[in-house]
Each structure stands twice: as C-alpha cells, then as structure tokens.
C-alpha positions as CSV (number, residue, x, y, z in Angstrom):
1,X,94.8,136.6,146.5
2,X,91.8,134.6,145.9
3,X,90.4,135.0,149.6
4,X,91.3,138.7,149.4
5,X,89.2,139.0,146.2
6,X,86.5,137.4,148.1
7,X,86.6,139.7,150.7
8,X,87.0,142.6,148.5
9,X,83.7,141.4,147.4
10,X,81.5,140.5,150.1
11,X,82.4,144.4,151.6
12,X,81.8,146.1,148.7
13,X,84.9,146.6,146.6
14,X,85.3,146.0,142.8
15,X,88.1,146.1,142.6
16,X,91.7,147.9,142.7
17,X,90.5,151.5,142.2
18,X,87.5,151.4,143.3
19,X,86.8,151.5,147.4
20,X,83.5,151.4,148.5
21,X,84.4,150.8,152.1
22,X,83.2,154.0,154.0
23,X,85.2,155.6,156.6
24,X,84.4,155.2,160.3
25,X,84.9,157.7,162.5
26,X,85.3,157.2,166.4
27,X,84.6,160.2,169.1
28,X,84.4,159.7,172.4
29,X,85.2,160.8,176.1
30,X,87.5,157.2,177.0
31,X,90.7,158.9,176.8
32,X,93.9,156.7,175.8
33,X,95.1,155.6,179.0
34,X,92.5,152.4,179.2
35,X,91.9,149.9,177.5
36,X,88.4,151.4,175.9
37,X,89.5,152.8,172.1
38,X,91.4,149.7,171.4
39,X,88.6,147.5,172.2
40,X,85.8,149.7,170.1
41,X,88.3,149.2,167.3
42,X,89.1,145.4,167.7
43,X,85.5,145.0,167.6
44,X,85.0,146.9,164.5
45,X,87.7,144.7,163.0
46,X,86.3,141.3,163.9
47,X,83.4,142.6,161.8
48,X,85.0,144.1,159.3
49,X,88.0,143.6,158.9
50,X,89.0,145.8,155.9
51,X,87.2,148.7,158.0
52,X,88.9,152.1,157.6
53,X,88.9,153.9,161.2
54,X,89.9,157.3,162.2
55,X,89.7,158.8,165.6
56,X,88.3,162.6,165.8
57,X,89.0,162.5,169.1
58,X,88.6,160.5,172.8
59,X,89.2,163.4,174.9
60,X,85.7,165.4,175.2
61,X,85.3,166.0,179.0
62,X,83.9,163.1,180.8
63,X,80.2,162.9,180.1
64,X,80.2,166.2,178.3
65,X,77.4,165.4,175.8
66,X,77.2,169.4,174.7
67,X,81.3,169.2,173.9
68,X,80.6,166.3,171.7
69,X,77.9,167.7,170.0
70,X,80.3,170.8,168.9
71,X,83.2,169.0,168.0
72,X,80.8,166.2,165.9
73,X,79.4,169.4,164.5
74,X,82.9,170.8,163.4
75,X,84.5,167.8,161.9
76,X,81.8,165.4,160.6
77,X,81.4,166.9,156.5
78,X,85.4,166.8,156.5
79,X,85.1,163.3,155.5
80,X,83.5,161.9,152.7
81,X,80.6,161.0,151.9
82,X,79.2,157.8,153.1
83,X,81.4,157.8,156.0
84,X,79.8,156.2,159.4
85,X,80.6,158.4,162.3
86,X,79.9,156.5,165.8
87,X,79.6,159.3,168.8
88,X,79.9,157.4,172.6
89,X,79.4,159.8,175.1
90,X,77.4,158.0,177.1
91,X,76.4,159.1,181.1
92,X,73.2,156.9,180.5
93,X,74.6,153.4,179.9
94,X,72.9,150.5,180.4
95,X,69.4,152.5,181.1
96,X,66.7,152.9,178.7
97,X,68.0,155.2,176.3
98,X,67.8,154.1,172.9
99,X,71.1,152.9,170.9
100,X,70.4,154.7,167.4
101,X,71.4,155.1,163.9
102,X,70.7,158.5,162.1
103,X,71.1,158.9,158.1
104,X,71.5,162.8,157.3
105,X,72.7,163.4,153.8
106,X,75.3,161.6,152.8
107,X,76.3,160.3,156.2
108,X,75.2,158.0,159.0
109,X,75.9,158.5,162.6
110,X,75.8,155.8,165.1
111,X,75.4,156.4,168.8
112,X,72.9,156.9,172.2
113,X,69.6,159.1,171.9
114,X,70.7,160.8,174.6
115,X,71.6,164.8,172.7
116,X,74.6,163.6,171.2
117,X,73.5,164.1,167.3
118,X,71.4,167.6,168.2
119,X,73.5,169.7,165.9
120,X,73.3,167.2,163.1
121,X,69.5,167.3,163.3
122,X,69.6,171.2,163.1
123,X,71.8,171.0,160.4
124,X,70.2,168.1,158.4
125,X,65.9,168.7,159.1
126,X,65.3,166.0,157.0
127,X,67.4,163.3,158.4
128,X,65.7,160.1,159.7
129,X,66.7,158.2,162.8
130,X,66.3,154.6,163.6
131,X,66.0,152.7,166.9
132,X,68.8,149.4,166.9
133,X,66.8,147.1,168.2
134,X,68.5,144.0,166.1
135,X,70.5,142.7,168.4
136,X,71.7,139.7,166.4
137,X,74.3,142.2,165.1
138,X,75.3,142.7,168.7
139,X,78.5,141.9,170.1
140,X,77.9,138.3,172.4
141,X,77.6,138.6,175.1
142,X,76.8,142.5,175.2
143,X,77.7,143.6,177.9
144,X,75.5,146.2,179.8
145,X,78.7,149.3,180.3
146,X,80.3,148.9,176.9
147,X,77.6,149.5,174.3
148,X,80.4,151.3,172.4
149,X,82.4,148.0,172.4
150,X,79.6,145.8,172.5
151,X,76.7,147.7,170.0
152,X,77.7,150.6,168.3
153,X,81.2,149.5,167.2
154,X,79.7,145.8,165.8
155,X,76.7,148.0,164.0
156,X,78.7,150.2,162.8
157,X,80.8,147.7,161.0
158,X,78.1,146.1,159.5
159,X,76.6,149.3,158.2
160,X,80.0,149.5,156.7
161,X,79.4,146.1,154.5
162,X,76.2,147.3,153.4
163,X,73.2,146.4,156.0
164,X,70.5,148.8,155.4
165,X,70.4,151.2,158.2
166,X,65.9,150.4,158.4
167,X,67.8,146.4,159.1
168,X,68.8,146.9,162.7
169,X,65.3,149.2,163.6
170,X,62.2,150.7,163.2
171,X,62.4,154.6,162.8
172,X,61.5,157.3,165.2
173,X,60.9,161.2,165.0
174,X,61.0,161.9,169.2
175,X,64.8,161.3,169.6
176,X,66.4,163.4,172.4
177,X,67.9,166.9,171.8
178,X,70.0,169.1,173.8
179,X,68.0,172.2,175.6
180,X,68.9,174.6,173.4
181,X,69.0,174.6,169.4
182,X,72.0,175.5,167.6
183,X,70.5,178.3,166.2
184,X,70.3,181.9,167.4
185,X,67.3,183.6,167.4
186,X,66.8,186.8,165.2
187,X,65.3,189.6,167.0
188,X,62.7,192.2,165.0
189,X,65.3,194.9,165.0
190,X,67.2,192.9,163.4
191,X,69.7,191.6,166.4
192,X,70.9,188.4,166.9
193,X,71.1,186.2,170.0
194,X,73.3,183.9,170.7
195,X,75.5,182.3,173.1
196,X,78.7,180.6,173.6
197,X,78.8,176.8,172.2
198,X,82.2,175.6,172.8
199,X,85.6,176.9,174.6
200,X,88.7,175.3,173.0
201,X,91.7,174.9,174.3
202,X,93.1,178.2,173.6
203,X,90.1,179.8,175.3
204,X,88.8,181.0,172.4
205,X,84.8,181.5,172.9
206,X,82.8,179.9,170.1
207,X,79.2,181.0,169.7
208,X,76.3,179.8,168.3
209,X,76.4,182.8,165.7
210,X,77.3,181.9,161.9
211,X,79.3,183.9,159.3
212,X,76.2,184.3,157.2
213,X,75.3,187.1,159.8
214,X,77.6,189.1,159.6
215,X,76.5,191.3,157.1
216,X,79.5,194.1,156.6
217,X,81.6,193.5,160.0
218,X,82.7,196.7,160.1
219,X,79.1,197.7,161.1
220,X,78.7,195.2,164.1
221,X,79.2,194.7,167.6
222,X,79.1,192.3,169.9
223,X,77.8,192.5,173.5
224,X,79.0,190.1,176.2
225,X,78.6,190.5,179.5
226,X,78.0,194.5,178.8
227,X,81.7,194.3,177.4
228,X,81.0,195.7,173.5
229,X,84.1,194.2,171.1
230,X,83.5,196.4,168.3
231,X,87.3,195.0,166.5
232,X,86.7,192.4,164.1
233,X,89.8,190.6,163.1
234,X,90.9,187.8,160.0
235,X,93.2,186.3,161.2
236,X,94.3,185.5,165.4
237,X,97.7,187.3,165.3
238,X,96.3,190.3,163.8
239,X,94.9,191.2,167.3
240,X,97.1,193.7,169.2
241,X,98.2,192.3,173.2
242,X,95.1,192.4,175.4
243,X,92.6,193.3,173.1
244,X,89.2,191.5,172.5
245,X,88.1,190.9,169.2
246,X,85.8,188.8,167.0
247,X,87.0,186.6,164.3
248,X,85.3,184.0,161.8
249,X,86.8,180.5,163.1
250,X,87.0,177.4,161.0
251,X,84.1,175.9,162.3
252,X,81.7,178.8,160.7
253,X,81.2,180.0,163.7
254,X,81.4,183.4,165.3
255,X,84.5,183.4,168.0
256,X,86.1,186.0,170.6
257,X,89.4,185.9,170.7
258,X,92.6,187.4,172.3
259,X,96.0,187.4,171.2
260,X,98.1,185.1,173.0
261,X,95.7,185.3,176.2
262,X,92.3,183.1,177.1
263,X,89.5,185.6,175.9
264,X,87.0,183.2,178.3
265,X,89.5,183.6,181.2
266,X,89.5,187.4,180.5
267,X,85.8,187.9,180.0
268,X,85.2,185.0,183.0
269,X,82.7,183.5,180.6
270,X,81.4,180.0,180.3
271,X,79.5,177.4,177.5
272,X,76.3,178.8,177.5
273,X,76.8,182.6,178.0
274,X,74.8,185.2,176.1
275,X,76.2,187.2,173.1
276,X,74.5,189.3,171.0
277,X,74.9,190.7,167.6
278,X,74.0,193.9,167.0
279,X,74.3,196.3,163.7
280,X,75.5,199.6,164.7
281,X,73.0,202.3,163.8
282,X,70.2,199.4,165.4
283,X,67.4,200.8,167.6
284,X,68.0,199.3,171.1
C-alpha cells in the first residue's frame, strides 16, 4: 500500500477520489493483426504505469492522413478534459518531419507535423504547438520506423505525470496543414461551399458544412454533382428506399444519406467532392 501511495503521488493523485491521471487516447492506421498497438501501449506503461489508455481506433486506411484528421476531429472533445490524444499516421517516418506536441484548450495532442492535427488548429486558433526535440524522454534506443513506439508513446506518458509540454521543445507557428481548411467558404449570395470530408462505412457522405448553416432546412438545397437533394431528414430511417437526403450527423457535420443504400456509391462521389449549400429563393 505504501509503494502505491507513492505512486499515486509522484503521478499526480491525492488520493482515493481524486484522479488526476489524464486519459490517453491512441489513433492510428497499425491495424490489430501486428504487433504495433500492443507495443505503443507497453511503452506507455513502462512510463507510466498507472496510465489510462483508450483506443479511438487503428483502422484509418493506411497512410490516410485526411481520414485521421476527421475521425480526431469527431471524437477528440468526447473525452475529458486534460486528456492526451497521440495521432500516428505516419507515411513520413524516419525523415525530417517534426515529432510535435500541440496544447488546444483543455487538451494536448501528440503526433508528426505532417497534417494530422489540421482540424484541431481550425477548430482551436489559439492553440500553440511545440517541436519534441528532448530526446532524453525517448524510448532507448529509438528506433528510426517506430516513433509511435519509440517517441510519442514515451512523451506522451510523461506529459501524463506532469512534464510541461514547453519541456520536451521550443514552440513553432509554421506546422504543416492539410491543403484544404475545414471550413467552407461563404459566397456573397449568401451560398455555401463545401465538399465532402469523410465517407464512413455506411457510405454516408460527410461534408465540410456545419449545422450552424442551416438556417430553416426547409428552405435549402444541396447541389452535388448537378444532383439537387432538396429532402432534409432527422433521423437515417426516416428516408424512404432510394431516396437521397441530407441529415445533421453526430459529428456536426452536414451528411447525404440513403436509406439502407451507399449514398457515395449512388452519387459515385469521393473525399473531396464539391457540395454546395444554397437557400432557395438565392440568386444564382
């Protein structure tokens, strides 16, 4: 019990009642066939071992830096506060991309500059980002195609027990985004352009458009591929069989649907496809 206690306290509890161990979060593309997930976790451990870890998920498409970026997006202010989200999707291993640590809010994300975090920058303006240059709280030896193993996963374990994220780095203000901002741009007549950010598994189509637009549904269209959906729908079972309509998903986010059918095998859309949202009674 003593030794307990004196973990407890060099992690930052007080005592039965009071946790102040964050939660950290692991998303990633290694799958769960390897050996990968359980090795990003043991090495979290050997730091901390009192860590709390969830997975989001290790399935994002190999490499698929946009994907990640959505489903960080979608899941990240589900957990509370102070929790430490580390985000390994990683085609640029072992090159010179930076290894960084971003605070925004309430929450730190640890991963590579490479786009992963451009959502949460959109999001959070006012976050600061720091380069991990440290590498005493490496994992030894690092080795050069398992920075999640090897750097993130040991970081983020010691940001758990209370290192200062401004400890492992200097900060930085050029870190690498995506192409394209998360935000849809507002026309002068008032439309709204957007595209497709995410196709789930359903085939749902995700756009880049938020519920805050939609001002009176009933008024508004939405132009794809010069297909107009003009039904807009609450819930997914409320559609009728074949019929393309627009719903407000759980992610905030705009989505076209179909009932019991891929709307983005029906429309023969992709990520990155145009929509726009128009009011009706809008000049064109």
């Amino acid at each position: 019990m003593k030794a307990r206690r004196e973990d407890l306290k060099k992690t930052g509890r007080k005592g039965r009642g009071s946790p102040k161990l964050p939660v950290i979060t692991l998303l990633t593309d290694f799958g769960t066939v390897d050996y990968y997930v359980g090795a990003v976790k043991g090495a979290i451990l050997s730091v901390n071992p009192l860590a709390v870890i969830a997975d989001i998920t290790h399935e994002i498409p190999p490499q698929d830096i946009e994907a990640a970026a959505f489903t960080l997006l979608a899941s990240y202010q589900t957990f509370p506060a102070e929790t430490i989200h580390v985000a390994v999707v990683d085609p640029g291993v072992g090159s010179a991309r930076r290894p960084i640590i971003v605070r925004a809010g309430k929450r730190f994300f640890v991963g590579p500059d490479n786009g992963i975090f451009t959502y949460i920058y959109d999001r959070a303006p006012s976050h600061q980002t720091f380069h991990i240059t440290a590498e005493k709280y490496f994992r030894d030896p690092a080795s050069s195609t398992f920075h999640g193993r090897d750097v993130f996963a040991p970081v983020a374990a010691a940001l758990s027990k209370g290192t200062k994220p401004q400890q492992f780095g200097p900060s930085i203000n050029d870190e690498v985004r995506l192409g394209k901002s998360l935000n849809p741009v507002v026309q002068k007549n008032g439309k709204v352009e957007g595209r497709i950010i995410h196709i789930d598994r359903f085939g749902n189509c995700v756009t880049n458009i938020t519920r805050e637009f939609l001002d009176g549904k009933q008024q508004a269209t939405l132009l794809i591929k010069r297909i107009v959906i003009r039904t807009f729908r609450d819930f997914y079972s409320d559609g009728s069989d074949n019929e393309l309509f627009a719903i407000c998903g759980s992610a905030g986010f705009l989505e076209i649907s179909v009932n019991g059918r891929s709307a983005a095998e029906v429309l023969r859309v992709e990520r990155g496809d145009a929509v726009t949202l128009k009011m009706t009674g809008l000049q064109n």
